[in-house]
C-alpha positions in Angstrom: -18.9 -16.6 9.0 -18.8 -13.8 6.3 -17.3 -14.6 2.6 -14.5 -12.9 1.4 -15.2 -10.8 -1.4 -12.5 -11.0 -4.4 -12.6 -8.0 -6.7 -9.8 -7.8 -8.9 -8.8 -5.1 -10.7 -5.9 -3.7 -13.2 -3.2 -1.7 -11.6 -1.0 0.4 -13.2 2.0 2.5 -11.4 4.4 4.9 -12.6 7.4 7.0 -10.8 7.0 10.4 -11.7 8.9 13.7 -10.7 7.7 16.7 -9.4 7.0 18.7 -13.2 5.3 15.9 -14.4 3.7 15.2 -11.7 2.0 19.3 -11.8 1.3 18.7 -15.3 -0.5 15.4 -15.3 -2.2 16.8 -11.8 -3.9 19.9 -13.9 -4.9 17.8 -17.1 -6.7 15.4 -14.7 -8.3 18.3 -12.8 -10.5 19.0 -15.9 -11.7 15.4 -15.9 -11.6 13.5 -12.8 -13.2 14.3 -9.4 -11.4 14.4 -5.8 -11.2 11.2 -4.0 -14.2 12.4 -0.7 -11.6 10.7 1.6 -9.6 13.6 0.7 -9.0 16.1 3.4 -6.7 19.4 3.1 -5.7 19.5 -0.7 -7.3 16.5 -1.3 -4.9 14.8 0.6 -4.8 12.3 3.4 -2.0 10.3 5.3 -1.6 7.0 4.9 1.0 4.3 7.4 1.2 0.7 6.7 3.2 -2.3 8.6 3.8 -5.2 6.3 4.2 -8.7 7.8 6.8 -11.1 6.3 8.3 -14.1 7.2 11.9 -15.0 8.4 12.9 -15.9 4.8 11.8 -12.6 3.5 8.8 -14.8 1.1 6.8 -11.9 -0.3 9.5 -9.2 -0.6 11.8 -11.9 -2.3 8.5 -13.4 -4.8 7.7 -9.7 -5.6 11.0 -8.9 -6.7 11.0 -12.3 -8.7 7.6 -11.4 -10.1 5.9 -14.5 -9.8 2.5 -14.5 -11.8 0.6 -15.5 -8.0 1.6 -13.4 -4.8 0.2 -11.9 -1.8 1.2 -9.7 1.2 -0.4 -8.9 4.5 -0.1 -4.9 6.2 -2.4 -3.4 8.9 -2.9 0.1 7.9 -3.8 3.6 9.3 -4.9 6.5 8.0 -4.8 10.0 9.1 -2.7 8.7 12.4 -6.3 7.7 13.6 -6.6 4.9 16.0 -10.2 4.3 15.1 -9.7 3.9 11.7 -7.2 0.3 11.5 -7.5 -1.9 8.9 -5.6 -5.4 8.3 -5.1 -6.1 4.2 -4.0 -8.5 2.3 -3.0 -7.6 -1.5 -2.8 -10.5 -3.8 -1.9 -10.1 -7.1 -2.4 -12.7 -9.8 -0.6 -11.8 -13.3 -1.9 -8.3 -14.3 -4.5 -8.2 -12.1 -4.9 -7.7 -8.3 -7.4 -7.3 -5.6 -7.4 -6.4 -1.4 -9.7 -7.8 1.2 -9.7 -5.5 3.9 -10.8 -6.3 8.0 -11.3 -3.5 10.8 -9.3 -4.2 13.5 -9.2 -2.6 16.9 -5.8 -1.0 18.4 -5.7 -3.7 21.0 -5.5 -6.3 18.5 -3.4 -4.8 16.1 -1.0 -4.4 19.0 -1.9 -8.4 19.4 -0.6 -8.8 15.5 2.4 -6.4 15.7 3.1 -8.4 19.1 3.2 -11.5 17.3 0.1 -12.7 19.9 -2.6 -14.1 18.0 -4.5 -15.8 20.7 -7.2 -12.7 21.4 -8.8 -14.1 17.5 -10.0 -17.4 18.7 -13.2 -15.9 18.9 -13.0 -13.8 16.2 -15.0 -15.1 13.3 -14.0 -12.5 10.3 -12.2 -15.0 8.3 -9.3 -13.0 7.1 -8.6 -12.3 10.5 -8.9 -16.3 11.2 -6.7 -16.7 8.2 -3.9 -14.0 9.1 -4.1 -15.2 12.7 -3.4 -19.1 11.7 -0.7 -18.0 8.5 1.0 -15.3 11.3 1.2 -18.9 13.8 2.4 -21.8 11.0 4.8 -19.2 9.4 5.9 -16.6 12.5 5.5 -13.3 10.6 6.8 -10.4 11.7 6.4 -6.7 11.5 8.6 -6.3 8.7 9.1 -2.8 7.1 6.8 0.4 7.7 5.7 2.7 4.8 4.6 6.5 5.4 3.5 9.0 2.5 0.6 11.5 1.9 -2.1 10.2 -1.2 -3.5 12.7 -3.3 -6.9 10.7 -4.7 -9.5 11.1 -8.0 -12.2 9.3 -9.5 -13.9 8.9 -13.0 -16.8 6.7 -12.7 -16.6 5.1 -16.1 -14.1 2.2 -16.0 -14.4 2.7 -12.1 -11.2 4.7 -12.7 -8.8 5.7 -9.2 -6.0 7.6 -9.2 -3.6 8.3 -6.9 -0.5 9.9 -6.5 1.4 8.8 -3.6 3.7 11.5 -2.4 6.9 11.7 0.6 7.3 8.4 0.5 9.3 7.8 3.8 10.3 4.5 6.0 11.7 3.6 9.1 15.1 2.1 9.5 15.0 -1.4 11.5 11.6 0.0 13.2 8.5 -1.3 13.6 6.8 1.0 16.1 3.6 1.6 14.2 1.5 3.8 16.4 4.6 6.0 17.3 3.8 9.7 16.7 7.5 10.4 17.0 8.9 7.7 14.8 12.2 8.7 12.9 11.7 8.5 8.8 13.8 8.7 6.2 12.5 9.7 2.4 12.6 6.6 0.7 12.2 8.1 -2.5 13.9 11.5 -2.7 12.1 14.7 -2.6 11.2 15.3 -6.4 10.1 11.7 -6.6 5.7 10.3 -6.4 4.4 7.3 -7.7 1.2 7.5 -9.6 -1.4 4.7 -9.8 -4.2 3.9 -11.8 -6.7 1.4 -11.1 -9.5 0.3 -12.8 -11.9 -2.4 -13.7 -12.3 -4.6 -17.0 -11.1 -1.2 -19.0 -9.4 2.2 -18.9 -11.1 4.9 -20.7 -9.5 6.1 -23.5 -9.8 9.6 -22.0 -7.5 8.5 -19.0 -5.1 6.3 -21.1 -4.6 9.5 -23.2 -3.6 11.5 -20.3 -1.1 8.3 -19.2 1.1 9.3 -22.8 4.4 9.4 -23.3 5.3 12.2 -20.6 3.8 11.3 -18.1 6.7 9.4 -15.3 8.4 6.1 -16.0 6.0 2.7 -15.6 7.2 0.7 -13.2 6.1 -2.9 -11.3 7.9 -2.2 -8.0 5.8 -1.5 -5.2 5.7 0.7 -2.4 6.6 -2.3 -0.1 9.1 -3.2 -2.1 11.3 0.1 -2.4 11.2 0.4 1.2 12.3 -2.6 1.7 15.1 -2.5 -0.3 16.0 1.3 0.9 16.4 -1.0 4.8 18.6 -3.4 3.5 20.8 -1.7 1.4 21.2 1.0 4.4 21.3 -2.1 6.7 24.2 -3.8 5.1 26.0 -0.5 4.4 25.9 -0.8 8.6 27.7 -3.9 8.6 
């Protein structure tokens, strides 16, 4: 069986709006280098399903901020079938770090399903692990989160940064592979999140580009605001 690898790493987010976001974009420009997963205007398309628990666990210890947390999402890029991944982010005070396993559409139908028999013979252990944690604490499909990512990198540092833009989500639906799947903006229009992630330290050339100016810092994650967005709109319902 294959080790997980742990490689944590510092994380910094910030909500910016669409001026700051086109000046920050043309200071970095000078500096940084395009992300090569980017496609048309260095962009690519990102959907994620995250997995929760009837009690709500990680969406309720994330808003707490608890120093030690995790969460599990399968996630798709470009709308491409082939290319499925299962994650699990775990954060552990200012630090965090992903594990990442490819996973086939069959069984990440199995997962959104809820049917985690298929793994028995699958020996990737986060797999094992997400198959046996989905069983002992019946995880659901919980919320889905949609936006386009806009990616550089400076190599010093092992600098990445990303602005995450048209953040939108899906009312009570968990239909991941749906082409046709209704969203609604979960941020506004003029609204991105920028993040910066790096190793043991941030250049001082990329701090100094993170000044005053540049968005509002922020510890809520993507997960998160979607999250919220369904159940305030959910109780509004009611």
């Amino acid at each position: 069986m294959n080790e997980v690898k742990m490689n944590y790493r510092h994380e910094l987010k910030y909500l910016l709006d669409m001026s700051e976001y086109h000046v920050l974009r043309s200071r970095m420009a000078a500096i940084l280098k395009p992300d090569y997963h980017g496609g048309r205007d260095n962009r690519y398309h990102i959907r994620s399903v995250y997995f929760d628990d009837m009690k709500n666990t990680d969406f309720i210890t994330k808003l707490s901020g608890l120093a030690e947390r995790k969460k599990y999402r399968i996630r798709m890029y470009d709308s491409d079938e082939s290319l499925i991944r299962l994650e699990k982010k775990i954060k552990m005070n200012d630090v965090s770090c992903k594990q990442s396993a490819e996973l086939t559409k069959h069984e990440a139908d199995s997962f959104l399903e809820s049917d985690t028999d298929i793994f028995s013979e699958n020996d990737d252990p986060l797999v094992r692990e997400f198959a046996l944690t989905n069983h002992k604490n019946l995880l659901k499909a919980n919320v889905i989160t949609d936006y386009d990512r806009e990616a550089y990198v400076f190599n010093p540092g092992n600098v990445r940064v990303t602005f995450d833009i048209n953040l939108k989500t899906a009312l009570l639906n968990t239909d991941f592979f749906s082409r046709n799947l209704p969203m609604i903006p979960a941020l506004g229009s003029n609204r991105m999140i920028l993040e910066v992630k790096y190793d043991a330290f941030l250049p001082s050339v990329i701090s100094d580009l993170l000044s005053p100016g540049s968005g509002i810092q922020m510890s809520v994650s993507k997960f998160a605001l979607c999250k919220q967005f369904i159940s305030l709109n959910d109780w509004e319902v009611q």
